[in-house]
Every structure is written in C-alpha cells, then in structure tokens.
C-alpha positions in Angstrom: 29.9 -32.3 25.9 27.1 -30.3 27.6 23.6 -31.2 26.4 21.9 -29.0 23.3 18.9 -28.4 25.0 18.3 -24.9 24.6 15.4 -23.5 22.7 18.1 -21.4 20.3 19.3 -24.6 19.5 16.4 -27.0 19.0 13.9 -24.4 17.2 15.2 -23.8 13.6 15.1 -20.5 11.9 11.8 -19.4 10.3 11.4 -16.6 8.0 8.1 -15.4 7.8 7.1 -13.9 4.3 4.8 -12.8 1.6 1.2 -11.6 3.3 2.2 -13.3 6.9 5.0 -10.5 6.9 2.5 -7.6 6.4 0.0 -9.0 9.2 3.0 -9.2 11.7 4.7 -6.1 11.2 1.0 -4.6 11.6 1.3 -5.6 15.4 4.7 -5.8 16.2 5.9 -2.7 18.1 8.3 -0.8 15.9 11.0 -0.9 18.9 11.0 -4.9 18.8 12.3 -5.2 14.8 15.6 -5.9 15.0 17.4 -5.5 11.5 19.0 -8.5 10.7 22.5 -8.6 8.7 24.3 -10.8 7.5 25.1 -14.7 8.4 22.2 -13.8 10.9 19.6 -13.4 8.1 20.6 -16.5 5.9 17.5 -18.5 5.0 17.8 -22.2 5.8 18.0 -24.8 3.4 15.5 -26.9 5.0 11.7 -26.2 4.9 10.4 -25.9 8.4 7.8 -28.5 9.0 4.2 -27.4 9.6 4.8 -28.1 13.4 7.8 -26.0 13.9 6.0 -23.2 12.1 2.7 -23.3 14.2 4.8 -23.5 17.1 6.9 -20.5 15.6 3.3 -18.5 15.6 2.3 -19.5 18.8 5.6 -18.3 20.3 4.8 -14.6 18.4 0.9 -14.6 19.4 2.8 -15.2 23.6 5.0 -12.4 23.0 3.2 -10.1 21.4 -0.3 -9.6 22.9 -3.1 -8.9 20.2 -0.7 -10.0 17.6 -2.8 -13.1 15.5 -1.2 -15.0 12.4 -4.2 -15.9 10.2 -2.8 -18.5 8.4 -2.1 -20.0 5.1 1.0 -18.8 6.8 3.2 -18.2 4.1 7.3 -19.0 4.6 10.7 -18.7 3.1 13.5 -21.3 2.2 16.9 -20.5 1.1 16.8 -24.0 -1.2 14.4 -26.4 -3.0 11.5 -27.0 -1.6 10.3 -30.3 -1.4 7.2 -30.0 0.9 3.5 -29.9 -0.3 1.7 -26.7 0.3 -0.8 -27.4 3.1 -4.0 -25.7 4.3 -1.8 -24.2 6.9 1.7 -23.7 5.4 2.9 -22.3 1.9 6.9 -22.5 1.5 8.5 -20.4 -1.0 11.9 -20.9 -2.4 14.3 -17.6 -2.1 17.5 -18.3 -3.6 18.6 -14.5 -5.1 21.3 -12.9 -3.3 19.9 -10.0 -0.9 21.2 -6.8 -0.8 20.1 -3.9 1.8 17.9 -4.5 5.1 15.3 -7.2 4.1 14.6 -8.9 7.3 14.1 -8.2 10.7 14.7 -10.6 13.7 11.8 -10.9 16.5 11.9 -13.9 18.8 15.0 -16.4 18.6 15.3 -17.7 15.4 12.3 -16.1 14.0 12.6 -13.6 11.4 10.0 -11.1 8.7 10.5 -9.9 5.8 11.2 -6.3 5.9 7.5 -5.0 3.6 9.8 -3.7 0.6 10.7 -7.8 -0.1 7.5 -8.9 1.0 5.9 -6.9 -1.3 8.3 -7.5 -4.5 7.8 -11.1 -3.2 3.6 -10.4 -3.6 4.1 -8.7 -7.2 5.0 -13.0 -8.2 1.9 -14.1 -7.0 -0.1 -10.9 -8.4 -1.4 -11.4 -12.4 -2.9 -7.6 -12.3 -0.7 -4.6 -12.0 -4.0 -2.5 -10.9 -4.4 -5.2 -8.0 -0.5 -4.7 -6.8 -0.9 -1.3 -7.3 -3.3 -1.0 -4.9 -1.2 -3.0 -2.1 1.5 -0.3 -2.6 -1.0 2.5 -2.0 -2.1 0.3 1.2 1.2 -0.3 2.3 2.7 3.7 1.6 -0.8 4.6 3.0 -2.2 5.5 6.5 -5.3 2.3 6.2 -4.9 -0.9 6.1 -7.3 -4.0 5.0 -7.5 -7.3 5.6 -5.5 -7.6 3.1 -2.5 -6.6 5.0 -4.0 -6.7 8.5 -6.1 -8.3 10.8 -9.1 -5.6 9.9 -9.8 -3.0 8.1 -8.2 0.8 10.0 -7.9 4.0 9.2 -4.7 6.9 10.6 -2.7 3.4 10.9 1.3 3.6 10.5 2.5 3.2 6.9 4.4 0.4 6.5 6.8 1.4 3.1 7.4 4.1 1.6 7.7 4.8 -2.6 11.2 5.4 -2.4 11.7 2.7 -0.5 10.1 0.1 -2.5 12.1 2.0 -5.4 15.3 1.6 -3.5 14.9 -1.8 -3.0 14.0 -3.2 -6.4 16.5 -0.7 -8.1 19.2 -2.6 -5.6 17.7 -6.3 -6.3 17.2 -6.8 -9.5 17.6 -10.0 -9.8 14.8 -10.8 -7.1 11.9 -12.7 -8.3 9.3 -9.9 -8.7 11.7 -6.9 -9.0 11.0 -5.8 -12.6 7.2 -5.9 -12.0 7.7 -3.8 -9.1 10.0 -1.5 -10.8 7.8 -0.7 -13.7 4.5 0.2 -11.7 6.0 2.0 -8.9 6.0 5.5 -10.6 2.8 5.0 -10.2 2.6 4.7 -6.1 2.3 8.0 -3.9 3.0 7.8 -0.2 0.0 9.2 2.0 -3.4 7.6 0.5 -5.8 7.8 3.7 -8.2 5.1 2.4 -8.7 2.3 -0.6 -11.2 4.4 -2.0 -8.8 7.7 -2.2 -6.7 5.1 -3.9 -9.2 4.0 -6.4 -9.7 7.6 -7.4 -6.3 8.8 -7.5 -5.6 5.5 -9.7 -8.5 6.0 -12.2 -7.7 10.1 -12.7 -3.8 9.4 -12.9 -2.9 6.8 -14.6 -1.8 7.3 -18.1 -4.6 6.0 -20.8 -2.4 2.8 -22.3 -3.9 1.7 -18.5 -7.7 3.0 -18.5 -6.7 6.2 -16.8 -7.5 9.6 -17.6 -3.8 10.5 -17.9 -3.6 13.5 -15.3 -0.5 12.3 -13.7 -0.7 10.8 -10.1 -1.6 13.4 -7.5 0.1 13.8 -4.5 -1.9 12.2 -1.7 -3.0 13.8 1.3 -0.4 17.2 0.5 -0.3 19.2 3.5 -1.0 23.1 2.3 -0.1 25.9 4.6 -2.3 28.3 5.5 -1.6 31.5 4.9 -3.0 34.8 7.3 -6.7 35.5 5.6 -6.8 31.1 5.4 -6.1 31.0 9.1 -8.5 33.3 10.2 -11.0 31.9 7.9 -10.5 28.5 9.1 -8.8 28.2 12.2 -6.2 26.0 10.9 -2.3 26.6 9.9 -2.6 23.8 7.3 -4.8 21.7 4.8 -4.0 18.4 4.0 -5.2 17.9 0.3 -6.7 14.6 -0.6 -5.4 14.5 -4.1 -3.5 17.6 -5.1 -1.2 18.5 -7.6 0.2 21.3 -6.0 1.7 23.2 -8.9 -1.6 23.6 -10.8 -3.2 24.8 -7.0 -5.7 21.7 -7.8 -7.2 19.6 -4.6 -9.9 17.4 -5.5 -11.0 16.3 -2.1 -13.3 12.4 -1.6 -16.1 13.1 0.1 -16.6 9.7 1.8 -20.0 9.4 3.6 -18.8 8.2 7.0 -16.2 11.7 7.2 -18.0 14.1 5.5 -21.8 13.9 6.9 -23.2 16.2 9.6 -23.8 20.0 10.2 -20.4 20.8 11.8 -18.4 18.9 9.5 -20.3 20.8 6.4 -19.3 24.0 7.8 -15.7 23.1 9.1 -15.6 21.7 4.9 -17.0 24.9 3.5 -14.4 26.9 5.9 -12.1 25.1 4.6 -13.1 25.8 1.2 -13.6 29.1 1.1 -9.7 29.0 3.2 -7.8 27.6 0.4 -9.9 29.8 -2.4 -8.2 32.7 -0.4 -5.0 31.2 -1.5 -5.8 30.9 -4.7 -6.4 27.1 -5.1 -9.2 25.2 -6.9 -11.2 22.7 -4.6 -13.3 20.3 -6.4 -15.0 17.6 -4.2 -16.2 14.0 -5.5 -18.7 11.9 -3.4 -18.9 8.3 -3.3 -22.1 8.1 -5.9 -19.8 10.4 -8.2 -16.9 7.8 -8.1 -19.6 4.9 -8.6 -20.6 6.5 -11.5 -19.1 6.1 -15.3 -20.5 9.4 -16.2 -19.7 11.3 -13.4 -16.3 10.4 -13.4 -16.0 11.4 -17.2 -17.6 15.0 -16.2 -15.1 15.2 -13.4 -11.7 14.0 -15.6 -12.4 17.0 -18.2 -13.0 19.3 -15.6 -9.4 18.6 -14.1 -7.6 18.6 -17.1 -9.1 21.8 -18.1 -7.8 23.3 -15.0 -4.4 21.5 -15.2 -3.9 22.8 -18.5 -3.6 19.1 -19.8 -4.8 18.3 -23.9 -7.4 15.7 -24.4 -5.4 13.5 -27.2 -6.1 9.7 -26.8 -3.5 7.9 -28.6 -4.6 4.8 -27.8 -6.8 2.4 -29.5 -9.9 0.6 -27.7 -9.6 3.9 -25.2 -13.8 3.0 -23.7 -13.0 -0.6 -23.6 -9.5 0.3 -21.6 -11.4 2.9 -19.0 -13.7 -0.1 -18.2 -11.4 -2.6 -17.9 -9.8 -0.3 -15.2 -12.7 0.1 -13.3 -13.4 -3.2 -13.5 -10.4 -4.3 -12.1 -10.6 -1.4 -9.4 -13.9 -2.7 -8.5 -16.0 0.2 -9.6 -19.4 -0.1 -11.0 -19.2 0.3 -15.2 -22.8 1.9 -15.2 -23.6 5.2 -16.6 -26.1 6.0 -13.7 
C-alpha cells in the first residue's frame, strides 16, 4: 500500500467562520474562491486542534501575499465540540443542514464561509439588532472596518448583498441565527459608502418602535442621471445620492469633513446642487456636528418628512427615551448642543 504522505491527506479540513471569514474574503482575490458543493463542503466531525489551525493560517498568509488572519480565529465543526476556547482558537458547532452556496474552497482542505452564513452565523453572537445592522450595511457597503478587515477603507468591494442575505436566510431557516437575520434585514440597503452614512440613514429610517424617525430607509448612494441643463451645469451624466428616496426627488447628502473641505470641492458641491435643483430634486446636506447633535437631527427629521409628505403620529410610548437609546447604541452623542 503506497505511503499517505501527501499534504491532502495529512492536513484535515478547516472551515474558517464567523469574523475570520470576513477578514479573509477581504484579501482573497475574487478569482481564487472556489464554490464548494456538496460532499466537498461537509464540515468534519472533529475540531481541528489549535496547531493544525495556525498552520491552516500560515498556509493562507504564503499564498496570499498581504492576506493576515488576526486571530481569535474563529472555526466551524460539523459535531460537538469538546475543545476549550483558547486565546487563539474559538470552535463553533454547525450541525443544520445547508442549503445554497455557503462555502468556498481556497487551499487544500481549507474552506470560508461564503459572508451570507458568516453573517447569519454573527447575528448568534450579536445581543443588539442596531450593532448587526450595522455589519450588514458594512458588509452590502463600499467601506470596511476593522471590524470586517484588517483596517478601516473606503471604495472597497462589497462583500453581500441585501437580497442575498435575504435569499439565504429565507432558504435556511433552520440555521442558528436565521430569524434574527430575517427580521432586521428590510432594514439593510446595498451601497452605504461609509459607517457614518450608515448611522444616518439608520437613525432617519428606522421605524420609531426602534428610535428612528420612521422615514423609511433611503436608498444609499442612488445614482441620478443627469439630464441636458444638469450636464452642462455640472459636467457630469450622473449624481450618486447619499441617501435618496428617489420618488419624493429627496437627497440628503453627509457632508463628512475629510470629502467635503476645500475651495474646489465647495464649488464642484454647489454645481452639483444647483444640477439636480434643475431636475427638480430637493438636496439637503447634514455635516458631521449636525449628526453629533440631538437637536440638529430633530430640526433635520421634520424637515424630511415635511418634504416626503410623511405625518408626524408617534404611536409609541417612551418615544425620547427610544430615540436615545438609538443613538446610544449607534454611538452618537445624546447632547442637545
């Protein structure tokens, strides 16, 4: 009988999961994720030891240059686990039946989550809906933080879409983390360009049971096209509109300080302004101190829903207390400054 000495069949298979997905598929190439059906994506019944993990990583960090797995690095079994979670290692048990594309292979034997189950899989470790939430935004968005990378990034690739985190929890139930998923997701929009975007978009849309201002979530980063007068006012054949709803003609764009400081970028806004006022669309900008601020934000919210036609009933008992809470959560000051 020939000798088992090759590395397919000494190194087990390791299925990388939970936050350790997100940082990986943030550096693998696109090209190198292999889908991985059926027999071929069948999570072992014994937990890899910490050794044959860190030796798992190192083989990644080789092939992939760039690519670093800050640990805890977090693991899936198909079975009981019986191994103590370590500085290094977490192991999670994964015994639901999988149905559609949830892994992909890299090297050998080792294997990611595909970011729809990694981030059901996150919703079980996450207490607050807001804080989930806001990894779906990061995840359907075009930024990343560390909380899905190695830094924090801007015009980055997004990982998931809204539909397809739909898709996948409306196909898997029965996963562990699927009905959390499935009942905040009408809240996710594809396209956020940044956490604080996010933040806003969260606090204006979200219904007032949750501390929003119940405007219905915008559509994030809504490309507008220009029309013949916008053109030649602007120079450009489209707008993208940080939060838009599109059939009230409504863009209420963030004014962050690091994109929206200067003399050229003043006038390239105010062209662009005066572009979309052509077209008949209402362009309201909020600045970072605006955001920050209780007040400001209450100003800005009645604005909106005067121009999106929306009433002002609050149905909802302890309203104040809820609207802080969110904040809170969102980490936005609760001052009235």
């Amino acid at each position: 009988m020939p000798a088992l000495n090759s590395r397919a069949n000494v190194d087990p298979h390791i299925f990388f999961g939970y936050e350790t997905a997100f940082r990986i598929l943030r550096r693998v190439p696109p090209a190198a994720l292999l889908p991985a059906r059926g027999k071929a994506c069948a999570l072992p019944d014994r937990a890899p030891s910490a050794g044959e993990i860190e030796a798992a990583v190192g083989r990644l960090e080789t092939a992939y240059p760039g690519l670093v797995v800050e640990g805890p690095w977090h693991v899936l079994v198909g079975g009981a686990v019986q191994r103590r979670a370590s500085q290094a290692c977490r192991w999670h048990a994964c015994t639901a039946s999988l149905s559609g594309m949830s892994f992909y292979q890299l090297e050998g034997g080792i294997f990611v989550s595909a970011p729809t189950l990694a981030f059901v899989h996150e919703a079980t470790r996450e207490a607050s809906a807001v804080a989930l939430l806001e990894l779906g935004y990061e995840l359907c968005g075009t930024y990343q933080t560390r909380r899905t990378g190695p830094s924090s990034a801007y015009d980055v690739v997004p990982l998931a879409s809204v539909r397809e985190l739909g898709d996948y929890v409306a196909r898997n139930p029965s996963v562990y983390g699927a009905r959390k998923v499935a009942r905040i997701v009408r809240y996710l929009a594809d396209g956020s360009a940044s956490a604080r975007e996010t933040k806003q978009a969260l606090v204006l849309g979200l219904p007032h049971r949750h501390g929003g201002y119940g405007l219905g979530i915008p559509h994030m980063n809504y490309e507008v096209k220009a029309s013949g007068p916008a053109r030649a006012i602007s120079g450009k054949g489209f707008f993208r509109a940080d939060l838009c709803w599109p059939e009230k003609k409504l863009d209420v764009e963030y004014q962050s300080r690091e994109r929206h400081e200067g003399e050229l970028v003043r006038i390239t806004d105010s062209r662009r302004t005066n572009a979309l006022m052509s077209m008949g669309w209402t362009v309201v900008g909020v600045t970072n101190d605006e955001l920050d601020s209780f007040v400001a934000t209450e100003t800005i919210a009645h604005t909106l829903r005067r121009y999106l036609g929306k009433h002002s009933q609050i149905r909802v008992s302890n309203y104040h207390a809820r609207k802080l809470k969110l904040r809170r959560q969102l980490g936005l000051p609760m001052g009235y400054e």
